[in-house]
Structure formats: C-alpha cells, structure tokens
Backbone bond lengths (Angstrom), bond angles and torsions (degrees), N, CA, C in turn:
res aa  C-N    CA-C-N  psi(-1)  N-CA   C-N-CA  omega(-1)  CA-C   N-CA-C  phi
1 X - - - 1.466 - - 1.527 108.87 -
2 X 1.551 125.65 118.06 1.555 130.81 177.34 1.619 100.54 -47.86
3 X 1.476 97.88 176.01 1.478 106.29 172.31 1.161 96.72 -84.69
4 X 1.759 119.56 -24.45 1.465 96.57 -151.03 1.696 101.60 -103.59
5 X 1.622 118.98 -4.30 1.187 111.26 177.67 1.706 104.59 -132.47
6 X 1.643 87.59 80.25 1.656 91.87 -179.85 1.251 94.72 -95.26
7 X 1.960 103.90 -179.23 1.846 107.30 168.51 1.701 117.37 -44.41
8 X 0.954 104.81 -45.09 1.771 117.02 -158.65 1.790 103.22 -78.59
9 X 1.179 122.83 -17.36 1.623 129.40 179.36 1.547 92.99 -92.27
10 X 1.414 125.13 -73.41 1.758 125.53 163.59 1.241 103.38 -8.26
11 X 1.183 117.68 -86.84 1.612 146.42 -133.45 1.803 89.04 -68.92
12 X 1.394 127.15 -44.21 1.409 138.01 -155.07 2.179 90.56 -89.12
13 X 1.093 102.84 -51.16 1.776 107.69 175.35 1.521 103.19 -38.92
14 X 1.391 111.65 -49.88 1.521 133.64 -144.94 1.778 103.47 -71.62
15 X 1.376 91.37 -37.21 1.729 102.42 -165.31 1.539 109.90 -106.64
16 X 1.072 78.87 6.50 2.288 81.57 -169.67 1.829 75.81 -101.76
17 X 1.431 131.76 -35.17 1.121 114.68 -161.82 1.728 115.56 -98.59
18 X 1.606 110.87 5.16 1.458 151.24 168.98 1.545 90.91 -64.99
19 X 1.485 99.13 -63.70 1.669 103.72 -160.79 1.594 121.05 -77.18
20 X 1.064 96.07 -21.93 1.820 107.09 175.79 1.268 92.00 -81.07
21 X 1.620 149.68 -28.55 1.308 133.93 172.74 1.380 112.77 -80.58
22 X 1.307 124.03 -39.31 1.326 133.05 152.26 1.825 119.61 -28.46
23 X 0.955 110.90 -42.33 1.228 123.91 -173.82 1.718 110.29 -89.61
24 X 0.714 129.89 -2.33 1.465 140.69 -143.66 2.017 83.75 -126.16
25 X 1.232 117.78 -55.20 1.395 136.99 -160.95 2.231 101.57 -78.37
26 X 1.491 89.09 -44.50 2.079 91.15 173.12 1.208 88.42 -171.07
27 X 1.453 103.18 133.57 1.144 128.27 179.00 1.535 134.68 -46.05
28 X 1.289 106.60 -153.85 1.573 87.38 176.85 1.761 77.84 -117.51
29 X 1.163 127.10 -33.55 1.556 111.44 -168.23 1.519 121.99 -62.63
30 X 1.562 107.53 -35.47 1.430 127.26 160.48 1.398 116.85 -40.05
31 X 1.507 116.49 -44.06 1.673 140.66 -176.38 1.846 105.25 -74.47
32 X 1.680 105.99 -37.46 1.451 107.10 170.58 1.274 113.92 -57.96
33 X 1.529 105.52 -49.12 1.964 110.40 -156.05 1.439 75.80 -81.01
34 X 1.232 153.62 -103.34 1.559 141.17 -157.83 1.396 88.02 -10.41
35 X 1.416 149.06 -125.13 1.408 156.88 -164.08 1.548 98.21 3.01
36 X 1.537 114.43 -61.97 1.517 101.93 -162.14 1.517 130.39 -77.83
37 X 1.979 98.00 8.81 1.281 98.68 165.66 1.559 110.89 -103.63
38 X 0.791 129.02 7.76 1.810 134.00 153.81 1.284 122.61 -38.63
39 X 1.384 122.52 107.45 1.601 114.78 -163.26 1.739 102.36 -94.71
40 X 1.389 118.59 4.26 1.660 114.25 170.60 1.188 108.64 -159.24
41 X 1.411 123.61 146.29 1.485 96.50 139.63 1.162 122.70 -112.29
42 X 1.853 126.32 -150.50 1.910 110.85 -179.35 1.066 109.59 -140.36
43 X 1.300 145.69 128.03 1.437 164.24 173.55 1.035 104.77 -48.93
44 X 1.535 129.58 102.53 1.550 119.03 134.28 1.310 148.82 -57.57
45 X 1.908 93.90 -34.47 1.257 91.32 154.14 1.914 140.73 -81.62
46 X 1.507 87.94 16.79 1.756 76.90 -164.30 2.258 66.76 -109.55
47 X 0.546 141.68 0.31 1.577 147.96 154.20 2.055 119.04 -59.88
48 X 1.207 83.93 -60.24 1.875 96.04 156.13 1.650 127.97 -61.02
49 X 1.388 107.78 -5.60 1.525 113.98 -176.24 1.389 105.02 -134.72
50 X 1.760 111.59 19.26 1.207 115.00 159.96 1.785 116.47 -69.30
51 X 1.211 118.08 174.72 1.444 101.87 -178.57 1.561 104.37 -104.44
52 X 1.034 123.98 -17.57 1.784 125.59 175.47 1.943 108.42 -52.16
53 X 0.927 93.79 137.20 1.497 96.95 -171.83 1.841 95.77 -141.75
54 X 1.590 111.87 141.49 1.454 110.95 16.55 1.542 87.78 -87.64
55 X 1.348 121.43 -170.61 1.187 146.65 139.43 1.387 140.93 -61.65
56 X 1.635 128.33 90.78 1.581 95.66 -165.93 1.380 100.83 -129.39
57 X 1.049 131.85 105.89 1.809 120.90 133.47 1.220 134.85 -47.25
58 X 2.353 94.78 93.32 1.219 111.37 -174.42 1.579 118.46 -57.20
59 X 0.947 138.54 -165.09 1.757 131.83 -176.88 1.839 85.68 -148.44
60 X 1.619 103.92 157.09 1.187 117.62 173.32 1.655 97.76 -122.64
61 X 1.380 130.54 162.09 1.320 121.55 -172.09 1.513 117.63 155.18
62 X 1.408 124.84 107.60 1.284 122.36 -158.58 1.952 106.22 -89.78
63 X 1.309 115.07 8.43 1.397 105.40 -166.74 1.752 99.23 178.83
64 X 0.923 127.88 145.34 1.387 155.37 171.51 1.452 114.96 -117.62
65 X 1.501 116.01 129.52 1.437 114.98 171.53 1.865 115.45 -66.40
66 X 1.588 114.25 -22.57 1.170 112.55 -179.64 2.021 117.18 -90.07
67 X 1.512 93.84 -11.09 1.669 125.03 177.81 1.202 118.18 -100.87
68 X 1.094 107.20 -7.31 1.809 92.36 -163.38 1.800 114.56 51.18
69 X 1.429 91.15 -153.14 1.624 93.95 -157.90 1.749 95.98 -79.35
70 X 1.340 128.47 162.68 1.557 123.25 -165.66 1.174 96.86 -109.70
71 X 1.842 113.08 -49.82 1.453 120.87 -150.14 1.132 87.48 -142.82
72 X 1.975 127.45 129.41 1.352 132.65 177.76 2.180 85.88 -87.35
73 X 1.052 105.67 -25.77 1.738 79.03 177.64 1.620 97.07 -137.10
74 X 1.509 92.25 118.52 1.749 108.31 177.33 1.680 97.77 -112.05
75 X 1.865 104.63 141.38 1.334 94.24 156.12 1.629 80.27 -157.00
76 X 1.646 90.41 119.59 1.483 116.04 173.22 1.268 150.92 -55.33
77 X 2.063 104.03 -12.18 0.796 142.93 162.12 1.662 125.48 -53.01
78 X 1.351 76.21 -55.07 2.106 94.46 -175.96 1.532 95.85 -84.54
79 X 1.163 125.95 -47.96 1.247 133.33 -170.36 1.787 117.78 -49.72
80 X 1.563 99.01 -24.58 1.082 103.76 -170.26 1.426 108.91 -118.02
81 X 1.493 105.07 10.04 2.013 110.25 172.54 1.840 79.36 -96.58
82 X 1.148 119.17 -50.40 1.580 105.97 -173.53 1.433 121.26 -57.47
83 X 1.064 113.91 -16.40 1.482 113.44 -172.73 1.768 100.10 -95.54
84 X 1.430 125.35 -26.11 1.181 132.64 -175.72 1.536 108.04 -52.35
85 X 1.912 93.99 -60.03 1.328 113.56 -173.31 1.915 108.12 -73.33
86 X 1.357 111.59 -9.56 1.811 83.83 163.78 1.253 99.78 -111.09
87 X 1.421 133.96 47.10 1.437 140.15 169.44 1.350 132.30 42.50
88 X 1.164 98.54 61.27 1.759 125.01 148.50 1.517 84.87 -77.53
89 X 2.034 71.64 151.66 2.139 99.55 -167.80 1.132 81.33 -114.75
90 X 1.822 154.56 7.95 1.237 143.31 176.75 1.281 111.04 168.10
91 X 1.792 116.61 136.65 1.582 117.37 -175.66 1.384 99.21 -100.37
92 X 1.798 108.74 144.53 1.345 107.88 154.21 1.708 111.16 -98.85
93 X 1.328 96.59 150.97 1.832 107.51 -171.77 1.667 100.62 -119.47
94 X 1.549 115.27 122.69 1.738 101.46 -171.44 1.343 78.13 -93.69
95 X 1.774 108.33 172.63 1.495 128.86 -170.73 1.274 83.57 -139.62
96 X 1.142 154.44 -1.44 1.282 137.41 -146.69 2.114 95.38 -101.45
97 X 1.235 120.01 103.14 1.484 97.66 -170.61 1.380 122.56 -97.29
98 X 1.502 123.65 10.72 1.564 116.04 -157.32 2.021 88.19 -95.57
99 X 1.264 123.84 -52.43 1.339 124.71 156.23 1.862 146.68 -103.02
100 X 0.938 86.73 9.81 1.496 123.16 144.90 0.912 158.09 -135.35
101 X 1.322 109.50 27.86 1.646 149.21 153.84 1.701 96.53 58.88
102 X 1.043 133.59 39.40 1.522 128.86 -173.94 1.244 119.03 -122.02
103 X 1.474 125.53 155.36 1.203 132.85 -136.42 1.616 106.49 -142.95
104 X 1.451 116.21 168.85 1.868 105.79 174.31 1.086 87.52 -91.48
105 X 1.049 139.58 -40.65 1.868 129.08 -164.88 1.497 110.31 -68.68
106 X 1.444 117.85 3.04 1.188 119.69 172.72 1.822 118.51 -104.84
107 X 1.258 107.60 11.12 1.423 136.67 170.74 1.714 99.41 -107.59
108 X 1.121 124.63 -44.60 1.410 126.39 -141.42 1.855 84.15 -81.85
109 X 1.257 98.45 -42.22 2.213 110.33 -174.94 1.342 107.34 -38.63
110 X 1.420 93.83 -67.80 1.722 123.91 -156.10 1.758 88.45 -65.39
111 X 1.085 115.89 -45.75 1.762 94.86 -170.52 1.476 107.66 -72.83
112 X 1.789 105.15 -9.93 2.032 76.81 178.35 1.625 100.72 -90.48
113 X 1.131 120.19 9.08 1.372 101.60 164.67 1.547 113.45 -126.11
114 X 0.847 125.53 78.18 1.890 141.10 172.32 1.437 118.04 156.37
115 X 0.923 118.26 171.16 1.757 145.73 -162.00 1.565 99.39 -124.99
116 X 1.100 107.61 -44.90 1.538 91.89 166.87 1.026 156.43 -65.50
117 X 1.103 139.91 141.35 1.491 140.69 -139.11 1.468 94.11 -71.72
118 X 1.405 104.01 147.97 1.745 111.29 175.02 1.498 94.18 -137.48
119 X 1.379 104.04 145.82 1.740 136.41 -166.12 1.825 102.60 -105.32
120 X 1.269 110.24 103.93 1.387 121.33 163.77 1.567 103.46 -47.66
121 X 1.796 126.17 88.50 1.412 93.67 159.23 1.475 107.72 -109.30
122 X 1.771 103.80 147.67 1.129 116.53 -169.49 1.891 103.87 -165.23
123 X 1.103 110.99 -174.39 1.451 125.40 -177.33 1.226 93.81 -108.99
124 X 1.555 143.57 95.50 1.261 154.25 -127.65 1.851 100.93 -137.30
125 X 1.289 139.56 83.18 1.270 137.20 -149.13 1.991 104.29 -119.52
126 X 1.994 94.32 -39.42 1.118 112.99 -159.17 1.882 118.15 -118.23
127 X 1.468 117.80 106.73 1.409 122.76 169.77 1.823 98.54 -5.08
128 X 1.356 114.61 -60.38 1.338 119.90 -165.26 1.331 92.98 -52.03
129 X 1.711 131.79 -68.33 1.818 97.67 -179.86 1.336 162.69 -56.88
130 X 1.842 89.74 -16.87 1.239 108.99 162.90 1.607 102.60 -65.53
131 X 1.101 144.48 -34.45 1.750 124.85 -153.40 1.775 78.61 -92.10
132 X 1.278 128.08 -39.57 1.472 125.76 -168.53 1.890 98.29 -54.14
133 X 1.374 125.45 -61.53 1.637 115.34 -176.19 1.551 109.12 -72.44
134 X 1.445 130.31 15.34 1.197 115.16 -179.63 2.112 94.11 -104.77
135 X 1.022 97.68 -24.88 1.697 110.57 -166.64 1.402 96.88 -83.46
136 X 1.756 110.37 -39.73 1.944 87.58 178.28 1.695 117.76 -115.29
137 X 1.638 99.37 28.42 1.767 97.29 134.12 2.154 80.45 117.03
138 X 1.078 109.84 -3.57 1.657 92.38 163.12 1.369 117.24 -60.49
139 X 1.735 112.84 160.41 1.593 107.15 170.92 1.893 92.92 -131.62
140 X 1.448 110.49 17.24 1.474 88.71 170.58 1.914 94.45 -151.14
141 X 1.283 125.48 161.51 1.316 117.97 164.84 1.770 106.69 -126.17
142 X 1.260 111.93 126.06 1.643 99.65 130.84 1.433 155.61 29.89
143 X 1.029 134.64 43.03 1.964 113.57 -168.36 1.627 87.44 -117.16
144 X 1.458 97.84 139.10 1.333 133.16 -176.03 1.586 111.53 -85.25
145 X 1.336 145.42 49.78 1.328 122.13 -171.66 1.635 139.00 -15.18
146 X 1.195 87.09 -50.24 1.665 109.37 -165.27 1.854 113.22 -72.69
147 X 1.933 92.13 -4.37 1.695 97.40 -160.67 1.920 101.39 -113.79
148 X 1.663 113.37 4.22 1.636 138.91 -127.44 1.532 100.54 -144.24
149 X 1.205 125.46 92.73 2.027 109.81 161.07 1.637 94.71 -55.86
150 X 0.949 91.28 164.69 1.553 100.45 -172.34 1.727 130.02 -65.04
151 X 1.807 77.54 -27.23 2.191 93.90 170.36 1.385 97.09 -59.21
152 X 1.419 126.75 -54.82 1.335 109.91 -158.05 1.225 113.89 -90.65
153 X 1.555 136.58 -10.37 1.096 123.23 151.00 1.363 113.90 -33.44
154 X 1.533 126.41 -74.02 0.939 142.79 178.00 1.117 141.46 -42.13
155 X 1.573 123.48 -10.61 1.119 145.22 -152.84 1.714 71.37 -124.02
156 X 1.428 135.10 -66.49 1.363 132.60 -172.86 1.328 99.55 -35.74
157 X 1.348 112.29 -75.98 1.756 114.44 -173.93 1.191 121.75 -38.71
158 X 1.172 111.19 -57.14 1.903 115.06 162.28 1.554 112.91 -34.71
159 X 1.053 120.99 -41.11 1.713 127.52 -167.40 1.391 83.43 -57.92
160 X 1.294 89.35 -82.88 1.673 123.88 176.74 1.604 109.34 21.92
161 X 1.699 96.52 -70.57 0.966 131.67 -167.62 1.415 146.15 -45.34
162 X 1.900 86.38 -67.35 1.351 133.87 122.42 1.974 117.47 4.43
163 X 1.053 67.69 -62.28 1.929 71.87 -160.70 1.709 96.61 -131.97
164 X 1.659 113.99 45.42 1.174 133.97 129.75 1.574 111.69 79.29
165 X 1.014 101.38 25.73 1.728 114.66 -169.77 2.055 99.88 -102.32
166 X 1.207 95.36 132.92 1.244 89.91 139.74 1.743 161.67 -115.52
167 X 1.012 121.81 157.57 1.527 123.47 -177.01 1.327 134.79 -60.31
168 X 1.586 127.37 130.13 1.812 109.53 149.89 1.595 81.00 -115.91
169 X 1.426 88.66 140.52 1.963 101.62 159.56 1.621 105.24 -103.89
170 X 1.134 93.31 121.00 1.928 94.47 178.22 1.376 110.80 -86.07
171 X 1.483 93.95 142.71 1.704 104.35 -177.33 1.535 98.04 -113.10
172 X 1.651 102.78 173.91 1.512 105.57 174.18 1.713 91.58 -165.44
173 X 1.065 130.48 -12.53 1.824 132.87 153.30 1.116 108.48 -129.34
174 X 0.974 104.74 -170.20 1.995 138.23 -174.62 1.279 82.58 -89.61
175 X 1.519 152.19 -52.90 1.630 152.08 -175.44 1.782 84.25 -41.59
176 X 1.018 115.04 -87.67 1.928 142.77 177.75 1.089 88.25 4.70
177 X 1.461 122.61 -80.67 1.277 148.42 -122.26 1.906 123.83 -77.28
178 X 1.708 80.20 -45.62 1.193 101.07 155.83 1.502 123.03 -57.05
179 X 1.111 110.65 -76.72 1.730 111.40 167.96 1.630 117.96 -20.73
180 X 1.469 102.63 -69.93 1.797 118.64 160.81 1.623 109.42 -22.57
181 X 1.277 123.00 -78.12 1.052 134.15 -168.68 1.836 118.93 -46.52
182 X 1.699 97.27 -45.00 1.649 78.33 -178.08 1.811 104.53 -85.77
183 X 1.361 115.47 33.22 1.746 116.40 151.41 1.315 115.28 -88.22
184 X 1.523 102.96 87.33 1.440 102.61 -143.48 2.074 89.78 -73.88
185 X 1.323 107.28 138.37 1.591 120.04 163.23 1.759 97.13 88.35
186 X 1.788 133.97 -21.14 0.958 93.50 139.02 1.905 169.57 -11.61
187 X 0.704 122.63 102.93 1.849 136.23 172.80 1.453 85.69 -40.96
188 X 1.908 119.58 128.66 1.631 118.73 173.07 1.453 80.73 -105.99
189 X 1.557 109.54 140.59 1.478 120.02 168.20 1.936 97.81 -128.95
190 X 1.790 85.11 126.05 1.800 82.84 -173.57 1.859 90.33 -115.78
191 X 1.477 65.37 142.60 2.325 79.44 -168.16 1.899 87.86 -107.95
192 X 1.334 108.67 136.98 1.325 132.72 -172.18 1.567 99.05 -82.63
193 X 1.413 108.67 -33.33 1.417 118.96 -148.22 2.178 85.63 -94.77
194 X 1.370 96.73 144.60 1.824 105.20 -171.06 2.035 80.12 -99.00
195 X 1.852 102.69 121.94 1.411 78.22 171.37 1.976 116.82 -100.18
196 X 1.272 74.09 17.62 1.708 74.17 165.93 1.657 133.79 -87.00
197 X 1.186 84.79 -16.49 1.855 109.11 174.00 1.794 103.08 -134.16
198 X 0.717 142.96 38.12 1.490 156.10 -158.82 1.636 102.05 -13.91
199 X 1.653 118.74 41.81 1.558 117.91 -179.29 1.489 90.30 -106.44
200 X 1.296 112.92 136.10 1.685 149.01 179.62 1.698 101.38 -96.41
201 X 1.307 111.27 141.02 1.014 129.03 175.72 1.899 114.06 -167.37
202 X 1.472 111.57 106.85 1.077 101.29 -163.16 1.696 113.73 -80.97
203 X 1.578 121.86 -0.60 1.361 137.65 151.91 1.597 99.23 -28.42
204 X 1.456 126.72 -50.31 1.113 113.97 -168.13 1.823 125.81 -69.96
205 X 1.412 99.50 -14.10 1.528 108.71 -170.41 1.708 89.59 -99.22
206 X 0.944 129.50 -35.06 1.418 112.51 175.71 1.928 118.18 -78.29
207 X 1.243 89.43 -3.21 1.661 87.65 -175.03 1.782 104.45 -98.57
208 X 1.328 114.31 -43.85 1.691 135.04 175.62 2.048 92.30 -44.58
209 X 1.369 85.43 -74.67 1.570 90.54 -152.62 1.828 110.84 -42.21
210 X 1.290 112.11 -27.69 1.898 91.46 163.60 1.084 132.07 -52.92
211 X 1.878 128.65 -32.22 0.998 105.03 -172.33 1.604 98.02 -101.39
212 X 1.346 113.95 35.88 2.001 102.14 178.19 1.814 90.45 -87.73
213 X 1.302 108.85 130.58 1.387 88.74 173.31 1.835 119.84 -71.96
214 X 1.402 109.72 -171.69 1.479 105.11 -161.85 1.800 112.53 -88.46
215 X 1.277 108.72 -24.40 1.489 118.94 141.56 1.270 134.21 -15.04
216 X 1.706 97.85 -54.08 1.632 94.77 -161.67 1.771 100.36 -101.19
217 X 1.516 116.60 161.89 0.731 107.84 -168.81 2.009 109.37 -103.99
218 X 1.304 104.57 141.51 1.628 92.41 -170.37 1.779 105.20 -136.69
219 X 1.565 90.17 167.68 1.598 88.54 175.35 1.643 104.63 -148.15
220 X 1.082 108.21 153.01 1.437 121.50 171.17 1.184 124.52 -91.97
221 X 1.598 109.93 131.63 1.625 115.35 -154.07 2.144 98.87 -123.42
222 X 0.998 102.02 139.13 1.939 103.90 162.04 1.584 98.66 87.68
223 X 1.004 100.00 144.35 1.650 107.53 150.41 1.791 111.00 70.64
224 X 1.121 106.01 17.25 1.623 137.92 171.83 1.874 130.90 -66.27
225 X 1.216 126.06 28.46 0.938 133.49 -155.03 1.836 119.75 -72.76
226 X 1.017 99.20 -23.96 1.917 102.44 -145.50 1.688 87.05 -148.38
227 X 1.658 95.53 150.72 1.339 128.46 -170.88 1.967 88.29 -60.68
228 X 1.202 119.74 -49.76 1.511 127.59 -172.84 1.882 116.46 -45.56
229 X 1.540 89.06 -55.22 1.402 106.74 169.63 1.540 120.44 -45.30
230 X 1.418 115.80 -58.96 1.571 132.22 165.50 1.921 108.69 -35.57
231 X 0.899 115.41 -63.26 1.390 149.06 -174.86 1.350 108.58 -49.13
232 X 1.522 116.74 -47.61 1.400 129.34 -152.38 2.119 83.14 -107.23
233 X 1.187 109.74 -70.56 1.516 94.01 -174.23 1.712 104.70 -64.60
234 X 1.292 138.41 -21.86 1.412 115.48 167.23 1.823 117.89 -37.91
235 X 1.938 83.75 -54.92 1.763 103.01 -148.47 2.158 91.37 -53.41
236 X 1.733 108.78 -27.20 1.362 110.12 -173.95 1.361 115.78 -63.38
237 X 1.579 113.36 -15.43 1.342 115.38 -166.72 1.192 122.32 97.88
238 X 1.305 113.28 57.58 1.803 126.71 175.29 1.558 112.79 -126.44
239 X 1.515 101.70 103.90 1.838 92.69 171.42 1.237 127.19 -50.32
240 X 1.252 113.15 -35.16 1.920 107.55 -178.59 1.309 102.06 -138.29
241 X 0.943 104.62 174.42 1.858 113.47 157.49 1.737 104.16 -142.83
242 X 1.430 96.07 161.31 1.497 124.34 169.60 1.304 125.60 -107.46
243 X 1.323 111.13 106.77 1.771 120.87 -158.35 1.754 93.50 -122.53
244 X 1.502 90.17 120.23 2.145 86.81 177.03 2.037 98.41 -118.38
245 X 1.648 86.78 -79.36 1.561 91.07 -178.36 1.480 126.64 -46.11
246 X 1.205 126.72 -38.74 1.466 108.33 -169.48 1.914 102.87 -95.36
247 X 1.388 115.96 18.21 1.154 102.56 152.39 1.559 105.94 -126.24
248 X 1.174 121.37 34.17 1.513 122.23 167.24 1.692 114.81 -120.71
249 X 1.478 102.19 -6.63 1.448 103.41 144.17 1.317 136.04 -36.66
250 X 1.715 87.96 -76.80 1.458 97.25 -163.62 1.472 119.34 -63.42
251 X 1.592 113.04 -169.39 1.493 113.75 -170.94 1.347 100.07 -74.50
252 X 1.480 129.69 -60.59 1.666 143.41 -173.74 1.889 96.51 -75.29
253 X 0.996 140.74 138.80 1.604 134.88 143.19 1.138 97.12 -82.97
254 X 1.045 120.51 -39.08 2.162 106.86 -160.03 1.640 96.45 -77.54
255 X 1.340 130.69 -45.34 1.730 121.77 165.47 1.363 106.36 -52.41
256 X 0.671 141.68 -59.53 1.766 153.56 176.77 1.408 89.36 -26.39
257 X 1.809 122.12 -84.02 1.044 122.53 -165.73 1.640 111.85 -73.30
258 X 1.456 132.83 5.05 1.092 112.38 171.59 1.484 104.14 -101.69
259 X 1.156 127.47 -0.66 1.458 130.32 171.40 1.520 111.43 -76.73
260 X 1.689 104.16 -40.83 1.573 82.51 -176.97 1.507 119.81 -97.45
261 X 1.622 85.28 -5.21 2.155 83.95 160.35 1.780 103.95 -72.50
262 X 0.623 116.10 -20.55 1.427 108.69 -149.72 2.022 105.40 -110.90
263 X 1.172 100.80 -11.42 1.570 113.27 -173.66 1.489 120.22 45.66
C-alpha cells in the first residue's frame, strides 16, 4: 500500500466527494433550519464525568473494512434501545456507506429512540458534514487527525461548535496529539487501530494516554475485546472507550455489552 494511496487518503477522497454531491442535492441552509428545529441536544462529555464505570460508547455498524460485513441484518434502532438498557452513556452511528455500509437514516432511527448522545462516525473533511450530523439528530462528530492539516481540523471544530455539537479528535501519535490538544475542551479519542494500514495495536493507547494531560477528557478507541482490556486501559487513565466489533458479533449486542460492563 503507497504512502500516498493508503485506506485513510481513499476513504477521505471518497467522502469529501460524497459531500460536494451531498450539497448539490440540499443545501447547507436547508441542513441549518433542520438543526434549528431540534429541541436538545446531549452531552457526552457531561456522560464521561458520570460516576458509573466503565464507560462505553457502544457503536452501531453493519461492516468494517478490516471485518467485512458483521451483521447480514442490522437495524439500529433496536440495537441502540439494547445497548441503552445494558448502559452505554452514548451510541456511535457510522454514515460512511461504501465500507461500512451506513447511512443518515441510520442516525435519524436511533435518535427517535434515546436521549443519549449519538457520535457522528464518519470521514469528516467538510463544514458541510458537520451541519449534515447536527440536522439529523447527532450531538457530537468525529475529526480524524491523521486525515486534517491542522487549520482544517480546526476550522472543523469551530463549525462543530458553532451549531452546538460536540467533538472527539482522534489521535494515532504524539504528532496527532498535539494538533488534538490545542481543540481546546475537545473529548481526545486515541484509536489503537493505524487507519492507514488498518493494523491495531493496543500498545498504542497505553503509550498516548501519558502525555494527554489529566484535564482533558479521553477515550480509547479499536482493539477492545475483553472485560481485561476495559480494566487495564481504565486503570491507565481513560474515561470511556469505544467498543463496535466485538459486540456486533455476537447474537444479542446489548448482552454482549452488558457482560463486558459487568464482567
């Protein structure tokens, strides 16, 4: 795989050129007035400073480029009253559909059934997606470091902001991290998994999280399997984590996830 045409450069071409068609189809002002009839939105981070531990932001998601397809029948709806009830503090919903088969109407479901905060995940490049997860009922998005010079990260977060959403900035080095950091009051979410070569290594979430200072609030993303795992990056100092695949295996997700909250 080139440097210059890895998954994560593809994947970012793919959706920036999603969104310029997106845009072409309803506007972005159309996408405002949708937003300004929203009667709340929901804190993840005031969810991360709950005292129930661990913390997990379950994920909804019919397929992974490193998984293939998870679930031949997903419906995000139920998936995400089950995950409520074994206590996830917030769902992530992917949109991304060419390898993760995901959709906006699969954001639009899940919010008519919960209060809890749901996580735009997506390949997030363009202002236009931020106003797109604020209009179909997200309260946080996404930013990719590794996919972002740092202006436009930043310029994302500002949107972000703007129109009342909140942030995780994903890291994947100490390069990442930095960038992350001056989003100032951003959520740091450090992904184990390299998405330029899609190899996981959870060495990376125990090595990142020293220099996040103790201030900010962070979570651990990829490579999440087992009650041990939870346990071991908590004890390092991680408010939440983000667990998708190994509870989109099984037959139940919401048993899945109340087993490994619950050990």
């Amino acid at each position: 795989m080139g440097k210059e045409d890895n998954f994560l450069t593809r994947i970012m071409r793919e959706r920036r050129k999603d969104s310029h068609a997106a845009e072409r189809e309803v506007s972005r002002d159309e996408l405002l007035w949708e937003r300004e009839k929203r009667l709340e939105f929901h804190s993840l981070a005031a969810q991360l400073c709950d005292s129930r531990v661990p913390r997990v932001i379950a994920e909804i998601k019919r397929a992974s480029p490193s998984a293939g397809v998870l679930r031949q029948v997903c419906e995000p709806a139920a998936i995400a009253k089950a995950y409520e009830a074994a206590g996830a503090i917030g769902i992530s919903v992917l949109t991304e559909p060419r390898h993760f088969l995901g959709a906006p109407g699969d954001i639009r479901s899940v919010r008519k059934v919960t209060a809890l905060p749901i996580l735009r995940k997506d390949f997030i490049s363009e202002p236009y997606q931020v106003a797109e997860a604020a209009a179909w009922g997200a309260d946080v998005v996404l930013l990719i470091v590794a996919a972002l010079d740092p202006g436009r990260c930043e310029l994302l977060f500002r949107e972000a902001c703007e129109l009342s959403l909140e942030t995780i900035v994903e890291v994947h080095t100490a390069g990442d991290l930095k960038t992350a950091l001056a989003c100032e009051g951003a959520i740091i979410g450090v992904n184990s998994r390299d998405l330029k070569t899609l190899q996981t290594d959870l060495a990376v979430a125990y090595e990142l999280v020293k220099a996040i200072p103790n201030d900010r609030l962070c979570i651990a993303e990829s490579g999440i399997k087992t009650r041990e795992d939870i346990l071991g990056l908590q004890a390092a100092g991680y408010d939440g984590f983000l667990i998708g695949e190994s509870l989109l295996r099984e037959e139940s997700p919401g048993r899945a996830l109340k087993a490994l909250r619950e050990g």
